[in-house]
Phi, psi and omega in degrees: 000344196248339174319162189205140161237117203266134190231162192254285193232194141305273188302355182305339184271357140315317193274011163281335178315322188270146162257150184248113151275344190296312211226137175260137172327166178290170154283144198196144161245149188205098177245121197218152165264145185214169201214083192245133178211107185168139194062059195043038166230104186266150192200127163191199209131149221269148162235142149239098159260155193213127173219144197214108160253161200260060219043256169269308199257348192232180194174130165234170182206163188210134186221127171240128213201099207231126170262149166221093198287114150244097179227152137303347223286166181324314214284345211294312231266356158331313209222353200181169193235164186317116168243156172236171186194192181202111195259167187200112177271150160196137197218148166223165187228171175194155178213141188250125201233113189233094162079254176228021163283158167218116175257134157245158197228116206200153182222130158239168169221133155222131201237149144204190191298304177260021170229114148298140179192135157220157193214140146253165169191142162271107143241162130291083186274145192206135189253125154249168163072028186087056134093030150285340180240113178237120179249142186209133218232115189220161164200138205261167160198128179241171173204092157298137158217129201265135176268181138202140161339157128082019196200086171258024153246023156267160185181121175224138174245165162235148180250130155234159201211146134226177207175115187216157165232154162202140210224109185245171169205131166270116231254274198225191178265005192258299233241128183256139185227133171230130173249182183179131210229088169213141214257129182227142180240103162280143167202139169153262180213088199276340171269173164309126182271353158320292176304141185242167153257165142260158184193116174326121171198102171302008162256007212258102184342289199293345179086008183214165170204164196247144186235147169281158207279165185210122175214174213296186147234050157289096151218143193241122190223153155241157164200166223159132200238147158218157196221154175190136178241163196190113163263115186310142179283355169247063189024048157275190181193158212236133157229135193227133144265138143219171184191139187236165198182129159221142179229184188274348190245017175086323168328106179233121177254170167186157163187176204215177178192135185227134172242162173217161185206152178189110186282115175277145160059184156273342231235333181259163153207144184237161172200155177230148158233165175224147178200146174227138185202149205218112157314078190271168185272161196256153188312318202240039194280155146205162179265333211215040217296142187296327175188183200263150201073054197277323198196177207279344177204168210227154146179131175257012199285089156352320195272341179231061129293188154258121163188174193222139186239166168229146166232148167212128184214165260182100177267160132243190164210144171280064192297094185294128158339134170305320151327317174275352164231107179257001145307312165260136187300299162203149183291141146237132176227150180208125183257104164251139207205108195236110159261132216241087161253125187247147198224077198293141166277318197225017196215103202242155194302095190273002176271017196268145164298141189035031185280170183274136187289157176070341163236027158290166187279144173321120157311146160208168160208165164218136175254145183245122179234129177247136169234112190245122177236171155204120186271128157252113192240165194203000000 
């Protein structure tokens, strides 16, 4: 959701497809605020990326990225009452520029009170075929380590693995196709130590009581994309997503997406989007368990459900005179504002009044997320 996409120019929305093994990207400052506010969760907080290159061939970067959570949300206020925290990132990078090879390299940290994480990742890329063909072959590695608030012999790890391909082609001088392939592995301590299920007990006020969630310590997923921009001759452009994802835990997804981007003047660019995603529930999901220990593994986590969400969102990006930061080669300022409605199949509002257990009414909510930046290039 905090991922951003910086856009330049009109055609300029083609090339994140492409990798330039020729030319290492510019030097650029990117300072941004971001913003999520739904379902009785807030989370927002300041960004700093810094890219630096080293002459011809290396380039470095550094991202300092700070979340600040406040939630209310359904599962917190079930079982526990509201809290805040605070995550706090930090990732650097490097990149080797050989001919029409690109290698990169990256470390992140991330901190919060019960949570820890840390990932390197390695990729490679390489342009064939006069730079009409770019393939890049990348992986990731992580360590977790899971706290809990009020409980200080707990300490649980997690391991992540990731594994990707992406295969872009330039088509035509209009129209770019990207395919992209990537294979993940978790193991370790996979729930929430938070989170509870319900499960019917007729000695129970409410007619139910909550147990903790229990999952596997497995989970294995693939997912695969495809992508294609078409640049328009009065320098719009067109972008189509679809992406399909399976794991090991019964979760089978898919969504799709249409972007439009369209330049006023020299100075403006607007862009619109539409995106749909869609769910099956993980094997050993319930909203609702018949009694408690029902099966070997539990979990009531809204996220590994059936449900289907729509976004629909709305950019500008701004080209500031040169003049007025004449400091800078160029400028930017970009306001993005994405409303996120989700809609559960199998996941029902246990806050609801006078309901029946096992027939309250379906959670649905919708979140609004803002991203306000300023791009600097030097």
């Amino acid at each position: 959701m905090a991922a951003t996409k910086r856009l330049l120019l009109a055609f300029a929305l083609l090339l994140p497809l492409i990798v330039q093994a020729e030319v290492l990207a510019p030097d650029r400052l990117d300072v941004m605020y971001h913003s999520y506010d739904g379902g009785g969760a807030t989370i927002d907080g300041p960004s700093v990326l810094i890219r630096k290159n080293i002459g011809n061939s290396v380039a470095v970067s550094a991202n300092y990225y700070v979340d600040m959570v406040s939630s209310a949300s359904i599962d917190v206020l079930a079982t526990a009452s509201e809290y805040t925290e605070e995550r706090t990132e930090y990732s650097i990078g490097a990149e080797y520029l050989n001919d029409r090879t690109i290698i990169r390299a990256g470390y992140t940290s991330s901190e919060e009170n019960d949570y820890s994480a840390q990932t390197g990742s390695i990729n490679i890329s390489q342009s064939f075929f006069g730079d009409l063909t770019t393939l890049t072959l990348g992986m990731s590695y992580g360590e977790d380590t899971v706290g809990q608030n009020g409980n200080t012999e707990f300490e649980e790890d997690v391991a992540r693995r990731r594994y990707q391909l992406n295969l872009t082609q330039i088509l035509t001088k209009s129209l770019i196709a990207a395919f992209n392939f990537e294979s993940a592995v978790d193991e370790g301590f996979l729930n929430n130590p938070y989170r509870q299920v319900r499960y019917l007990d007729p000695n129970a006020a409410q007619g139910y009581s909550y147990q903790k969630e229990l999952y596997p310590e497995t989970r294995n997923s693939d997912a695969a994309a495809l992508r294609a921009i078409y640049y328009l001759p009065y320098r719009a452009s067109l972008r189509a997503d679809y992406r399909l994802y399976e794991d090991s835990w019964g979760i089978e997804a898919s969504n799709w997406e249409l972007r439009y981007t369209h330049p006023w003047g020299e100075r403006w660019l607007f862009e619109l989007k539409y995106r749909s995603y869609e769910q099956t529930q993980a094997d050993f999901y319930s909203d609702l368990f018949p009694y408690r220990d029902a099966q070997n593994f539990l979990a009531r986590d809204k996220e590994l459900s059936e449900y289907t969400s729509d976004t629909i969102g709305l950019g500008v990006t701004y080209y500031v005179p040169e003049q007025w930061l004449w400091v800078f080669d160029k400028s930017t300022v970009n306001l993005y504002w994405d409303n996120f409605q989700f809609d559960y199949e199998n996941f029902r509002n246990v806050l609801a009044e006078d309901a029946v257990v096992g027939e309250e009414p379906m959670y649905n909510f919708d979140a609004n997320v803002i991203r306000l930046y300023f791009s600097f290039w030097y």
